[in-house]
C-alpha positions in Angstrom: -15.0 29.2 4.0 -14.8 27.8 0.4 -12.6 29.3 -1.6 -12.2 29.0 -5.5 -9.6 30.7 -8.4 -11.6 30.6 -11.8 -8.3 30.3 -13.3 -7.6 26.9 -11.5 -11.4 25.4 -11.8 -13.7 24.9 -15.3 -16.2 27.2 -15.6 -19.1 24.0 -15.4 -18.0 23.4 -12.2 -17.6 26.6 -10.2 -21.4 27.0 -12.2 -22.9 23.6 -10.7 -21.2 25.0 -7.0 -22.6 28.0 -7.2 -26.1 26.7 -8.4 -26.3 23.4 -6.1 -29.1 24.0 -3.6 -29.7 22.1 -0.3 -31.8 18.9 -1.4 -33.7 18.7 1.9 -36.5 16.2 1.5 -39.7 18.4 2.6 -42.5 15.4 2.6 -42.9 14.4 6.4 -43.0 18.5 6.5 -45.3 18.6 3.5 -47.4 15.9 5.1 -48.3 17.5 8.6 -48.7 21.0 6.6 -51.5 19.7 4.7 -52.7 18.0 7.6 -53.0 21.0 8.9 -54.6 23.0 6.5 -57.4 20.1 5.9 -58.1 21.1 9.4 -58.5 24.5 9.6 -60.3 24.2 5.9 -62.9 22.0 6.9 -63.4 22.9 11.1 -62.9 26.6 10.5 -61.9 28.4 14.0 -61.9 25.2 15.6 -58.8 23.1 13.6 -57.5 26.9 13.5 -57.3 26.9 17.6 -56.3 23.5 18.2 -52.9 24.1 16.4 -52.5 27.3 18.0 -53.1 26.3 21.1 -50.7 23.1 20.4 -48.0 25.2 18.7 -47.9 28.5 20.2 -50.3 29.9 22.6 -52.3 28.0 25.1 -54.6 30.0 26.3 -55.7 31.2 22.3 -60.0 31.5 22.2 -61.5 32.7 19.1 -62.3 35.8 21.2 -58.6 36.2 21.8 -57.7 35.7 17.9 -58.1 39.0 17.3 -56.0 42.1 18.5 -58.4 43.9 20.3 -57.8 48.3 19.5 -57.1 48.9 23.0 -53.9 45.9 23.1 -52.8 47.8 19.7 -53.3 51.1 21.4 -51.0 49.9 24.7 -48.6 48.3 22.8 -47.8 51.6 20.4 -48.2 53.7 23.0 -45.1 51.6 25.4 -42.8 51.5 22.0 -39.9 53.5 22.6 -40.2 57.1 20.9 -36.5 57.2 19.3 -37.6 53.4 17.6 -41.1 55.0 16.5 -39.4 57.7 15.0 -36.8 55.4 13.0 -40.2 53.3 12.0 -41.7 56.4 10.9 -38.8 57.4 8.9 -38.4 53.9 6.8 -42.4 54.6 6.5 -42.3 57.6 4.3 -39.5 56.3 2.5 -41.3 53.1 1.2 -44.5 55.2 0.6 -42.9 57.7 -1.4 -40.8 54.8 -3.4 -43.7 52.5 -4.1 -46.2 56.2 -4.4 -44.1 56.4 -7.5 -44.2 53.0 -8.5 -48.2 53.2 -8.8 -48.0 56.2 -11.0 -46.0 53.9 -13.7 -48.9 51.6 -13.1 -51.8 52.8 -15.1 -54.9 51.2 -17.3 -54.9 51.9 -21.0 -56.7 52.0 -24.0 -55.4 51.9 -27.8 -57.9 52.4 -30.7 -56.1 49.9 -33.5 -57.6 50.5 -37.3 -60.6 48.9 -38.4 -62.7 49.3 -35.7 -60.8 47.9 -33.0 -59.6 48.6 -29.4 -57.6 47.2 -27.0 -56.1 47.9 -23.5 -56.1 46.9 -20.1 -57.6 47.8 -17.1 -55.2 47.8 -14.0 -57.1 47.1 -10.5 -56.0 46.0 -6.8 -57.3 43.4 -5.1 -59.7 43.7 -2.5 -58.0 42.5 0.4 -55.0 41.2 1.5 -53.4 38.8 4.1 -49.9 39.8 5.7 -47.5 37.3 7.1 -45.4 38.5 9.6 -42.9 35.8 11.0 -42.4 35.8 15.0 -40.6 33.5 17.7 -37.0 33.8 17.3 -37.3 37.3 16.0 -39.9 40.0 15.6 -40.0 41.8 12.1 -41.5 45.3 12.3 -39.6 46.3 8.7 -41.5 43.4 6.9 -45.0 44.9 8.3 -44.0 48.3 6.9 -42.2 46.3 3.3 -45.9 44.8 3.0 -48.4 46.4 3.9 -47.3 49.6 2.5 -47.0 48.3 -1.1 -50.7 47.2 -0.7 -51.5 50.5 0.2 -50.1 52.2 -2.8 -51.8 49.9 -4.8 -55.2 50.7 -3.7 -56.1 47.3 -1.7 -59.4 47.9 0.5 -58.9 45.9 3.1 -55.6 44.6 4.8 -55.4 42.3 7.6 -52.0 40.5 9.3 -51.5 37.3 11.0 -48.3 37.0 13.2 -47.8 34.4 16.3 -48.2 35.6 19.6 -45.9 34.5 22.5 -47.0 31.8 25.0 -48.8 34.2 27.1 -50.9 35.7 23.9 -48.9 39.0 23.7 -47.2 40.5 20.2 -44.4 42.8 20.2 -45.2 46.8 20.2 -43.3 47.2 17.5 -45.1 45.5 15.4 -48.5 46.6 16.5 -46.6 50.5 15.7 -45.8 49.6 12.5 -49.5 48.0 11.5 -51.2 51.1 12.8 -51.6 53.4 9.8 -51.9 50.6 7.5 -53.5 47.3 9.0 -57.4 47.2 9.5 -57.1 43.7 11.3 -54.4 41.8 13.2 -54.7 37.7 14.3 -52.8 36.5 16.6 -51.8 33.1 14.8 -48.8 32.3 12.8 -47.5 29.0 11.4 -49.4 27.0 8.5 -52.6 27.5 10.1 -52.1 31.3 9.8 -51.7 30.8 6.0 -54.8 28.0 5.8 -56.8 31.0 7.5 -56.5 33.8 5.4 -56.6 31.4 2.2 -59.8 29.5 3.0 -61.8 31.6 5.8 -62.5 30.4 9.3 -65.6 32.5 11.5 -63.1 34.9 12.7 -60.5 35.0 9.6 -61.8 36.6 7.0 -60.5 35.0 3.4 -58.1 37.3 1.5 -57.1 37.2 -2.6 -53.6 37.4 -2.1 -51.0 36.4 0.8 -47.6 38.1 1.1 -44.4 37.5 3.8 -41.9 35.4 4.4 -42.0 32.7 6.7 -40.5 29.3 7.5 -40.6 26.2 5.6 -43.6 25.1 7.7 -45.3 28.6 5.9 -43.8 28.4 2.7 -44.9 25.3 2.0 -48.5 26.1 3.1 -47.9 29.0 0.5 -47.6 26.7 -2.2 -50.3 24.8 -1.5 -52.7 27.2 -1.1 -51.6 28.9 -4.5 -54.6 28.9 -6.6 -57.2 29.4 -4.0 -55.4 32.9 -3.3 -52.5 34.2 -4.8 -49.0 34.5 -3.1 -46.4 36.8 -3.7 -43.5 34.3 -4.0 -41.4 31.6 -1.6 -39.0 33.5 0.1 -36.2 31.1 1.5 -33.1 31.5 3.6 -31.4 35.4 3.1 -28.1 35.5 0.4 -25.9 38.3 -0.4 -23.5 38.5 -2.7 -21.1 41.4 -3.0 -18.8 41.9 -5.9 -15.9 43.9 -4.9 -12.9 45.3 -7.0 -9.4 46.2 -5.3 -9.9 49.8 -4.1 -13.1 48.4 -2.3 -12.8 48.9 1.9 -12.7 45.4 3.4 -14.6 46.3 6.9 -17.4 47.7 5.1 -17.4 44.3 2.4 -17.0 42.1 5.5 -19.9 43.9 7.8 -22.5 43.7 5.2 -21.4 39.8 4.4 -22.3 39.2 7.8 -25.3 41.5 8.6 -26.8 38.9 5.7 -25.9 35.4 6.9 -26.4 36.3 10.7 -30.3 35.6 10.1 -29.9 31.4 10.4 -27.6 28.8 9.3 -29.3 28.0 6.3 -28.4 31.6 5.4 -25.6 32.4 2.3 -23.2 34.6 1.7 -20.6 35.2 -1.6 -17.8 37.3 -2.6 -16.5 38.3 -5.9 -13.3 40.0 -6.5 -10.4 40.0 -8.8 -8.4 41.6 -6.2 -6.4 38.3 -4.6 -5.3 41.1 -1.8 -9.0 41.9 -1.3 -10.2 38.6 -0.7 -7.7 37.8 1.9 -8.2 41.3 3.9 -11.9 40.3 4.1 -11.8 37.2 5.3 -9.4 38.2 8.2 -11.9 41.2 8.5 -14.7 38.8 8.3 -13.5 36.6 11.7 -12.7 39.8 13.8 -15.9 41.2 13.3 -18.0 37.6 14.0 -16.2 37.2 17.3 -18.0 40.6 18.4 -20.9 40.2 17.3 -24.0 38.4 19.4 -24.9 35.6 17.2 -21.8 33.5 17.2 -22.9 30.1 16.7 -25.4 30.8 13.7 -22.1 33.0 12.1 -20.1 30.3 12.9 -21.9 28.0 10.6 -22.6 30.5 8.0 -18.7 31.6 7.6 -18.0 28.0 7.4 -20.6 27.9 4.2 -19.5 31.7 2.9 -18.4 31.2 -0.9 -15.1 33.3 -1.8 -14.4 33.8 -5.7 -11.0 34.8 -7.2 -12.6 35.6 -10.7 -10.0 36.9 -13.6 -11.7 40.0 -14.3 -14.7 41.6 -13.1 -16.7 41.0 -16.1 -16.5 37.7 -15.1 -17.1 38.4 -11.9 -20.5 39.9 -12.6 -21.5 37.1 -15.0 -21.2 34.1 -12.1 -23.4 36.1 -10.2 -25.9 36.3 -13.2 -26.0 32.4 -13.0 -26.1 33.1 -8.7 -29.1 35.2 -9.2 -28.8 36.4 -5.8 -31.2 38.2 -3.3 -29.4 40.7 -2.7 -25.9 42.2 -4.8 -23.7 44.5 -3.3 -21.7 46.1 -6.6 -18.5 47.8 -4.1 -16.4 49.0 -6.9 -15.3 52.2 -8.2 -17.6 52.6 -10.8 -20.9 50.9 -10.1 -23.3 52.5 -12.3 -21.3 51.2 -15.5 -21.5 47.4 -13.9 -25.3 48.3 -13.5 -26.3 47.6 -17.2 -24.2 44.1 -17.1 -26.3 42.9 -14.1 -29.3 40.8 -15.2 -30.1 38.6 -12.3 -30.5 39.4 -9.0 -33.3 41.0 -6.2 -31.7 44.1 -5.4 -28.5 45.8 -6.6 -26.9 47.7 -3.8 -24.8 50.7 -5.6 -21.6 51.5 -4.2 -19.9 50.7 -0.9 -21.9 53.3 1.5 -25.1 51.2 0.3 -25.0 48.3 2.2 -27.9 45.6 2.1 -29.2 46.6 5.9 -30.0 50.2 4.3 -32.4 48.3 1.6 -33.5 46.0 4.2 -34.9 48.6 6.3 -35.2 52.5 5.2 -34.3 53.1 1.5 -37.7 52.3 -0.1 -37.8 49.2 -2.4 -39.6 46.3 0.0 -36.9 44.0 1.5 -39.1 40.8 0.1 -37.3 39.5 -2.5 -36.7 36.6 -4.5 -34.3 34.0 -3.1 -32.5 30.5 -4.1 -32.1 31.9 -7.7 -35.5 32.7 -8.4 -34.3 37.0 -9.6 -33.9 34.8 -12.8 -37.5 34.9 -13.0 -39.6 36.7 -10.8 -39.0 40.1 -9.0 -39.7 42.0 -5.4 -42.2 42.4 -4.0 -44.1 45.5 -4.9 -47.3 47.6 -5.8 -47.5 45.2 -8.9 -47.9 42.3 -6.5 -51.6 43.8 -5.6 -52.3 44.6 -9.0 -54.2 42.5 -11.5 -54.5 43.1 -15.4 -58.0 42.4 -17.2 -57.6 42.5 -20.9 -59.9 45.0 -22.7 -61.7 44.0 -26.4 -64.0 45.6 -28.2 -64.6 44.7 -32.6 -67.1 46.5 -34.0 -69.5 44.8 -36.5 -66.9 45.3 -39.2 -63.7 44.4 -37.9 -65.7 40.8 -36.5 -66.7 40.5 -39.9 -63.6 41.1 -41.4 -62.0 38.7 -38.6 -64.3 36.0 -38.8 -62.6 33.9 -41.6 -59.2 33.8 -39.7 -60.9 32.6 -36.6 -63.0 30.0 -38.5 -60.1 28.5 -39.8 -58.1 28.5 -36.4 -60.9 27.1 -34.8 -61.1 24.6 -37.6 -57.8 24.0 -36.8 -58.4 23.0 -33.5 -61.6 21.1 -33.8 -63.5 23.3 -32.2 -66.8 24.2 -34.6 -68.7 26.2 -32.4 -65.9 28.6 -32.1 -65.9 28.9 -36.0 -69.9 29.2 -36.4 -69.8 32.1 -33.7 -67.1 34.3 -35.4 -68.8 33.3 -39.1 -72.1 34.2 -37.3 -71.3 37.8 -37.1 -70.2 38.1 -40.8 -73.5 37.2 -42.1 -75.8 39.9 -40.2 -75.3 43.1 -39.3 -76.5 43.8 -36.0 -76.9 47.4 -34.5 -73.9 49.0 -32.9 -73.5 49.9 -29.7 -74.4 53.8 -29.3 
């Protein structure tokens, strides 16, 4: 673990530790990604199948890309009932939670004085690509943290791309969990997955936006694709941070530290506390729960990486993990709804110390895709907003241009730009009919 006492260490430097980032150097990665999408861009199904079929399934055909509705039908029908049920729970909780979201969403309309209205008009997209990582793990929660959001938003058409094993098949869970929502599901993952849904092959159908986390291989294709679609953001490794006062239970501090950094070794974890006494009963607490758990070599790593913070006071506390901007903030102290106003940065705040981050990650509501590597100092989780795009509304009648039209001309005078000018002064010399 690294441990640090803010009385003992500057404030600039416990700010550049807490900030530094791995530097990996991304270009050979970068290369082959675009190498990739050039391929599936320009051949269509064809560069799309030959890096499936080197990457992940052999036997892919573009007949086979596509989940046929009797696969989907086996596969939901062989999930267990007791997991459907728990899948069906987390379901209504994130439709209600994002249901309400949409109804703060609305378009709007303002008459101003002199003739002149503004607003905005608030629409979904038309249809939108899901990425839903596979492999090493299988991600049911992230279908339903999507592609419900979507839904709520009022998107047409939503299709998913997830790899399939060697042999072709996908996990029943996740064909459960895309039921209700999910109009189309390929059987591709990686960068080509992502070049797919952004370009258009003969069996992908292009998309406006593309959501889901993925690894670097996919988050990099994300940002290259930006531009011909939108993308919801680059999610990176999982963080948590927990900021924990003395009357705070250590098991519960130490569980929910790991249940963040047990997803891979680039994973993070911090802790916060005043409490000297704290600190040292979770790090013992932290160590006897690892050794039981199944995923000893990646915790092994991570608790060798965790960051442990004796902070003066927990004001101060709360402002380093303001510069952390963390993914997710676990506020285990007595009073949590008065630290709530000091918080500024982070993707989710966890309230109290029956809230841990696993209850946000999978049943509480709010979609568990959130910003990462210090990016809640700038952007925000996913959500209904994330389908939602914003077309400015203006209408001037004939005497508010006219009165306008001397302000433009000199702006646009300004800025070189006559024809802007003789179009605004164009208006203030006739009076044309208005609009009935």
């Amino acid at each position: 673990m690294r441990e640090f006492d803010t009385a003992t260490i500057s404030r600039a430097e416990i700010e550049r530790k807490l900030t530094v980032r791995t530097d990996e150097n991304t270009s050979t990665v970068e290369a082959t990604v675009r190498d990739i999408l050039h391929d599936v861009r320009t051949q269509g199904d064809a560069g799309l199948l030959a890096h499936t079929q080197r990457l992940h399934w052999p036997g892919a055909t573009a007949e086979t890309l596509l989940a046929s509705q009797d696969e989907r039908d086996a596969a939901s029908d062989a999930l267990d009932a007791q997991v459907a049920g728990s899948l069906r729970a987390a379901a209504a909780n994130i439709d209600a939670f994002h249901r309400a979201e949409r109804g703060q969403l609305q378009s709007w309309m303002h008459t101003e004085s002199g003739g002149r209205v503004l607003g905005q008009l608030l629409q979904p997209v038309q249809r939108v690509g899901l990425y839903v990582p596979g492999g090493k793990a299988f991600y049911p929660s992230t279908v339903l943290m999507t592609a419900i959001p979507a839904v709520a938003a009022g998107v047409a058409e939503i299709i998913l791309c997830t790899p399939a094993g060697a042999d072709g098949s996908i996990n029943p869970a996740i064909y459960a969990a895309a039921a209700p929502y999910v109009q189309k599901i390929f059987k591709i993952g990686g960068a080509q997955a992502i070049g797919a849904m952004a370009y258009g092959t003969e069996t992908v159908p292009k998309v406006d936006v593309i959501v889901g986390p993925g690894n670097q291989y996919v988050n990099i294709a994300k940002r290259l694709v930006y531009g011909e679609v939108g993308i919801d953001m680059l999610a990176g490794p999982s963080e948590v941070a927990v900021i924990a006062d003395a009357d705070a239970n250590p098991a519960f501090v130490a569980a929910d530290i790991l249940a963040q950094i047990e997803h891979s070794q680039d994973n993070r974890g911090f802790l916060f506390s005043p409490s000297q006494p704290l600190l040292d009963r979770v790090k013992a607490e932290v160590l006897r729960q690892a050794a039981l758990l199944s995923r000893g070599e990646i915790l092994a790593h991570t608790i060798e990486h965790l960051t442990v913070v004796k902070t003066r006071t927990l004001d101060e506390a709360i402002e380093l993990s303001n510069i952390l901007a963390p993914e997710h903030l676990e506020l285990c102290v007595r009073e949590p709804l008065a630290a709530l106003p000091k918080i500024k940065n982070a993707g989710a705040v966890l309230l109290g110390e029956h809230t841990s981050a696993p209850i946000g990650d999978y049943i509480a509501g709010p979609s568990h895709t959130l910003p990462t590597a210090g990016a809640a100092r700038f952007s925000s989780p996913l959500s209904v907003a994330t389908f939602m795009k914003r077309t400015s509304v203006i209408y001037y009648s004939a005497e508010a241009a006219r009165s306008a039209a001397p302000d433009v001309a000199r702006i646009a005078d300004v800025e070189g730009f006559d024809a802007h000018g003789a179009a605004a002064l164009l208006r203030a010399s006739t009076s044309p009919k208005e609009p009935s």
